[in-house]
N, C-alpha and C positions, 0 to 999 in steps of 0.2 A: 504494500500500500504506500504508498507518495503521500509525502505529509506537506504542505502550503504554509508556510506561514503566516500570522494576520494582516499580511502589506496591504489587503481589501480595505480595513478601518487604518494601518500606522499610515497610508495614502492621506490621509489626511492632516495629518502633522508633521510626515518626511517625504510626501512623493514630492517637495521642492528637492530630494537630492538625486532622483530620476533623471536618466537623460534618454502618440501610439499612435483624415483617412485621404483619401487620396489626394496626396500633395505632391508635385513633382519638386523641381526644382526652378523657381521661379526667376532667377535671376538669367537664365538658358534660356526662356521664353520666347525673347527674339534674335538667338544663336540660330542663324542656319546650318542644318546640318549635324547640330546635335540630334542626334539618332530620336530623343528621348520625348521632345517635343510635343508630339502627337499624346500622350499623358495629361497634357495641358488643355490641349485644342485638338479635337479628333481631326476637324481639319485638315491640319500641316501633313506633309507628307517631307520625303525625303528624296534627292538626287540619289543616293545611290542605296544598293538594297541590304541588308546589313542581317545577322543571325550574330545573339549576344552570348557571349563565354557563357556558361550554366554559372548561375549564382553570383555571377560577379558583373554582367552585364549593365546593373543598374542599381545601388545599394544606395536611399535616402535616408537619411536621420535628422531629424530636426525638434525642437521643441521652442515654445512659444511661451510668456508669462509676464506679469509683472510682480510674483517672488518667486524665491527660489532657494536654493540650498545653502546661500548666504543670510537668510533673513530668519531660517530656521537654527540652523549649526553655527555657533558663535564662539572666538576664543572664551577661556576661561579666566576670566577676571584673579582668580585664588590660585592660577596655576603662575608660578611653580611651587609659593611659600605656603600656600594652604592647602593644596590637591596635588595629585600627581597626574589630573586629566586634564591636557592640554586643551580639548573643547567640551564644549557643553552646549544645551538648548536655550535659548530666548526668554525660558520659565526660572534659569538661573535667580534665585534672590539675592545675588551680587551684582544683576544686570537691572540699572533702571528701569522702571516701565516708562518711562519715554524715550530711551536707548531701544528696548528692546522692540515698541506699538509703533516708532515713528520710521520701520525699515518697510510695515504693510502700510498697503492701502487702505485709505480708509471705508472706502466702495467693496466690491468685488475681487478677492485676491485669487487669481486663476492661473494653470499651466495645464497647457496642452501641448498633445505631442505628435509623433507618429514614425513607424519605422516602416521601410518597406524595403523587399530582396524580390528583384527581380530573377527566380529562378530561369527562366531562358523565356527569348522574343526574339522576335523577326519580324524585316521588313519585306515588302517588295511589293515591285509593278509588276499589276496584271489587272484580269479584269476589268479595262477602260481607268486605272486608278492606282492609288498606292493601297496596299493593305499590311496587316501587322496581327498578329497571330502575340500573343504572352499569357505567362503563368507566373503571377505575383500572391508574394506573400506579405501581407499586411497587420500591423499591430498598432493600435491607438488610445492615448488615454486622457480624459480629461479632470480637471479637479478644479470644481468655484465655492471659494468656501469666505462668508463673510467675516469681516474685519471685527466685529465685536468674537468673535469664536475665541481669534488670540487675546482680543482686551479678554475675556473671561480667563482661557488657562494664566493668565497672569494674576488672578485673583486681586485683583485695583481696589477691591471697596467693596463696600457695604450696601449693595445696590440689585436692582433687577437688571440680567445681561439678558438685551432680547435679541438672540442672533440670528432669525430668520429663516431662511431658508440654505442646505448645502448639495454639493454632489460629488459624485465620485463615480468615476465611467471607465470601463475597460473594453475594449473588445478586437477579437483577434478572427481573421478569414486569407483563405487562398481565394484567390481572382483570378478566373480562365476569358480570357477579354478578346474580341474577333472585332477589328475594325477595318473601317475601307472609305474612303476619300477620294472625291474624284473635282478634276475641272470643269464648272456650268460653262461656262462662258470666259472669256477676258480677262474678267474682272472678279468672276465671283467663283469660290471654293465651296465645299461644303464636304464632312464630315459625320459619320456616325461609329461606338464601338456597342456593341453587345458584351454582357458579360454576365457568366456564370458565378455565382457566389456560393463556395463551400465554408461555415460558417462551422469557425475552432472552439470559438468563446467570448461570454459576453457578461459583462458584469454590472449593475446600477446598483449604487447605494447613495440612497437621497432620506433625509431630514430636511422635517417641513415644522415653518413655527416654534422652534426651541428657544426656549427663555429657562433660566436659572434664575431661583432666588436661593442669599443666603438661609438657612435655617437653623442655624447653631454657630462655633465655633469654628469649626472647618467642614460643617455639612452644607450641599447644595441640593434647593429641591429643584429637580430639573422636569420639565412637562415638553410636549413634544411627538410629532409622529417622526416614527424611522422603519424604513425599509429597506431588505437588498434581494435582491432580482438576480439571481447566477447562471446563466445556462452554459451547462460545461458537461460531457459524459463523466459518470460516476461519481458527480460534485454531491458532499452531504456539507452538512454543517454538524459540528462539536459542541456540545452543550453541557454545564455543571449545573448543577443545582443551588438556588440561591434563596434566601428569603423573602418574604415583605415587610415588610415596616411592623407592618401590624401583624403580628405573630399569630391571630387569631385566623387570616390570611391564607396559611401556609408556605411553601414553597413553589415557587415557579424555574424552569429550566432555560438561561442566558446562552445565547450563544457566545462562544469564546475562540473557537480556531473553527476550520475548516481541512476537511480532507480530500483527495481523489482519487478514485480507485480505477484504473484504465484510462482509456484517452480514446476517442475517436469523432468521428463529424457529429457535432450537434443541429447544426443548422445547415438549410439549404436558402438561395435566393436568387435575383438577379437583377442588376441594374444598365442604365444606359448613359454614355454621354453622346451628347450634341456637339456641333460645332459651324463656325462659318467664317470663314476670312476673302474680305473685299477691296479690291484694290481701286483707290477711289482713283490715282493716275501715277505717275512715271514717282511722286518721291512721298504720297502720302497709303497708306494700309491702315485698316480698320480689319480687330476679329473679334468674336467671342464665345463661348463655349459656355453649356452644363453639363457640370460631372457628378457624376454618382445618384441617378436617377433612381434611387433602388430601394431594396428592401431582405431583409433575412430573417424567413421563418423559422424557427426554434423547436425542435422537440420536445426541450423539458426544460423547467423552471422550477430552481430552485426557493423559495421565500422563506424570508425571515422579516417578522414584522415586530416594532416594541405595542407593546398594547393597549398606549395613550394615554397608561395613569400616571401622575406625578409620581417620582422615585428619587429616593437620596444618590449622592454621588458626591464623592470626598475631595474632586478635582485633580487636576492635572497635574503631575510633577516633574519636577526638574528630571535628567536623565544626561548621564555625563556618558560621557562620547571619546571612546580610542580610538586615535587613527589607525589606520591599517596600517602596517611597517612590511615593506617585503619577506618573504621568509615566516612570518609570524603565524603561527596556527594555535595559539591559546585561545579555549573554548572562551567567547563573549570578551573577544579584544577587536570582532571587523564592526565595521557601522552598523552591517544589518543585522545583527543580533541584537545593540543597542534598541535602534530605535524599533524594534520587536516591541520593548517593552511600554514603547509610545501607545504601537497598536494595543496591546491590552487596555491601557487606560481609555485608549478611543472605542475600545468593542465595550467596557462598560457604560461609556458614556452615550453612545448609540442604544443600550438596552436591549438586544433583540432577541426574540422566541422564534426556535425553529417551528416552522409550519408546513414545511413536506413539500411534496411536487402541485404546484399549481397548472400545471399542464403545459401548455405548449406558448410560445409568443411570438407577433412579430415587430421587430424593430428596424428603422431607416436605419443608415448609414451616413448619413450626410453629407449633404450634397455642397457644390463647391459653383461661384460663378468668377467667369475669368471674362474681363473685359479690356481689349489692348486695340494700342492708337499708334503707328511706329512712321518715324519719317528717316527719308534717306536725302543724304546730303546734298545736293543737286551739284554742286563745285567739287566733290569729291565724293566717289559710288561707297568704295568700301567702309565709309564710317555714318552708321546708322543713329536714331535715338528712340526711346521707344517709353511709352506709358502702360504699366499694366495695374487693372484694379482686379482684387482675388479678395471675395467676401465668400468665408466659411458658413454654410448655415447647418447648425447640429445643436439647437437647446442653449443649455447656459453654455455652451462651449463654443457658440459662433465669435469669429473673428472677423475684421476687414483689413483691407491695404492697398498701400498706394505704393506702387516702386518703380521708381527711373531709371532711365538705362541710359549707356553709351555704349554700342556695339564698333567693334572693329575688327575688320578682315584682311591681314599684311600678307597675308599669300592664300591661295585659291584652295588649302590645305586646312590652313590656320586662323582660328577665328576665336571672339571673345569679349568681355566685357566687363565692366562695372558699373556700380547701382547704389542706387541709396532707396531707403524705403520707409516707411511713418508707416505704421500698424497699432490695433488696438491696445497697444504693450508698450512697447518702444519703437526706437529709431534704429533702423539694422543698417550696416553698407555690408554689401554683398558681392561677388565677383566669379567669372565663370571661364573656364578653358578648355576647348574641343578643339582636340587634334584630328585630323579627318583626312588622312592620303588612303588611294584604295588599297585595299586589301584588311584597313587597321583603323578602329574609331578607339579614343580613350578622351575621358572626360574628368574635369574634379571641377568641382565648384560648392560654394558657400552661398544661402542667402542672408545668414549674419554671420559675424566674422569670430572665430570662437574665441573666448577671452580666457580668462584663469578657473585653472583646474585643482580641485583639492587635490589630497595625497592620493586619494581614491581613484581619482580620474572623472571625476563629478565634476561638470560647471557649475564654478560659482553661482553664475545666473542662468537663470531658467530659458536664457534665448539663446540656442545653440545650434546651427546647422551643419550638415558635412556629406555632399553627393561625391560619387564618383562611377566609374563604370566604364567595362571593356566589350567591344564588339570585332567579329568578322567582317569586313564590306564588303560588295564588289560592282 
């Protein structure tokens, strides 16, 4: 049996030190010739016909936020003369609470993410058109959790925390995608992909209306609905036994971890992208595409629900943090064992009673729209500029963005660019290079530029991209 640890609840108080849906690489956007393209805009098509190395073809990673693994994970104020743990949590009582409240937002503190492995794709002309044949593997996560949450685990005072609403979203699928793009006219493109959706796993846990009051000394009575939605083969929930307040009550059973027993497809689906690119004359282009028209039905569902009555809860505690040291394998010296014990205090604080299979579901995937404006120099061919707007739509997890480009093309081989971008989070610059002679496509590009890494290899901040990828041409 596979045992999981509780990263489904510590997600809420460490997925800032994470670095999961269809997001290409946007800074490539108005690269000709980057093979990859067509992910964007079914659209686009390619000069030449290309089949990608298996698994290494097209590898995206990025995540998005405004915190992140700095605003959580903090030195230790007592280290070295009072501790020997160099870091600690935010919940430190050596760390002000307006040190520690003034690193979040005071709105919405969110990180989303998404990884994707293109296990093999291909291009090519035929049927009146280019087409593209791939098998992608996708992982995505999102996390919006309001700004009073941390005012509360900071326990400020003597007051009502009313912290609204939260979420936490996981969900993992292979993508078997059949696209084909052909020339109307002149002026006008047009693009469509089909795609098969084999669905791995999918996770929601949402709290709705949580307010704490104090009611003692260090007791909190917290009220509140919570639920989490798992669909995964052989997913149960762990459960102990706990009491009520009122002893007359009895005992009721919390969940506390989760298990899995086997692994196989949970879900089936399928989705569509659109596309359209027009070329208004000789130096201006207009495109824009939807992606991920879709949806994945779910065979079984797991639930856990808390059952809406007020409950004590003792709050949130500090939790001192070893870094990882190479070489090092003493039991509860890496991070993830640490902030394990986040997630306990967050699976109390959530409250939830296992309630068995609620049958089957289905859930979108979220859909993605791309809007781009590109001009070409008229005084000089090979250096382009280009406007693209890319709004997320998935729940608390939508995004928007605006990113500019400057394309250039110094040999008929060689192309590439730089960008700056404003998004719902921050300010990214981003930059991209595709090497393209026949026989051989290779690609890396960033659409924000990665900054510092803990010892872990975790960014600091939650906005972190890194494409790359090899192909066959011909």
């Amino acid at each position: 049996m596979t045992h999981i640890n509780k990263y489904i609840f510590a997600a809420a108080m460490a997925m800032a030190g994470t670095g999961a849906m269809a997001q290409g690489l946007n800074s490539g956007y108005f690269t000709d010739e980057f093979k990859f393209r067509h992910t964007m805009n079914p659209a686009f098509g390619n000069e030449q016909n290309y089949v990608s190395i298996p698994a290494l073809g097209n590898i995206n990673v990025n995540t998005r936020g405004n915190f992140g693994y700095q605003n959580v994970i903090r030195e230790n104020p007592m280290f070295p003369n009072g501790s020997d743990k160099r870091m600690t949590t935010f919940m430190n009582p050596y760390i002000s609470v307006s040190d520690a409240l003034d690193e979040f937002s005071s709105g919405r503190n969110r990180i989303v993410g998404n990884v994707g492995i293109t296990l093999l794709s291909a291009g090519f002309k035929a049927f009146g058109g280019y087409n593209t044949v791939e098998l992608t593997s996708r992982t995505s996560f999102g996390v919006s959790l309001p700004y009073e949450l941390f005012e509360f685990a900071k326990n400020t005072g003597n007051r009502t925390y009313d912290m609204g609403d939260m979420n936490i979203g996981a969900m993992s699928y292979v993508e078997l995608g059949f696209g084909h793009s052909r020339q109307i006219d002149e002026r006008l493109r047009v693009g469509a992909k089909f795609k098969l959706l084999f669905g791995l796993a999918r996770a929601d846990v949402k709290l709705e209306d949580m307010t704490a009051n104090l009611s003692g000394t260090d007791k909190w009575t917290v009220s509140g609905k919570a639920t989490a939605d798992v669909s995964l083969k052989g997913f149960k929930y762990e459960s102990e036994l706990e009491d009520y307040n009122n002893e007359a009550n009895g005992q009721y059973e919390q969940v506390n971890d989760v298990d899995v027993d086997g692994f196989g497809l949970g879900g089936f689906g399928i989705a569509f992208d659109l596309g359209a690119e027009y070329k208004i004359n000789e130096d201006w282009t207009v495109s824009a595409a939807l992606l991920d028209l879709g949806f994945i039905s779910w065979s079984d569902n797991a639930r856990a629900e808390s059952s809406g009555k007020p409950f004590e809860f003792d709050g949130f505690h500090d939790v001192a943090v070893t870094e990882y040291e190479p070489g090092d394998s003493r039991p509860g010296t890496e991070l993830d064992v640490q902030t394990d014990d986040l997630g306990d205090q967050f699976a109390d604080f959530a409250h939830l009673e296992d309630k068995g299979s609620s049958g089957g579901r289905t859930t979108g995937i979220g859909a993605t729209i791309n809007l781009g404006a590109q001009y070409n120099l008229p005084v000089y061919r090979p250096i382009t500029f280009g406007f693209l707007s890319s709004t997320r739509i998935n729940g608390p997890y939508t995004w928007t963005e605006g990113r500019l480009s400057a394309n250039y093309e110094p040999l008929g081989w060689l192309n590439g660019g730089i960008n700056m971008s404003v998004n719902s989070f921050t300010t990214s610059f981003g930059w991209v290079i595709n090497i393209h002679p026949k026989g051989y496509n290779f690609f890396i590009g960033m659409d924000h530029i990665l900054g510092k890494l803990s010892k872990e290899g975790i960014p600091l901040s939650s906005n972190a991209s890194l494409s790359l990828g090899m192909s066959v041409t011909w």
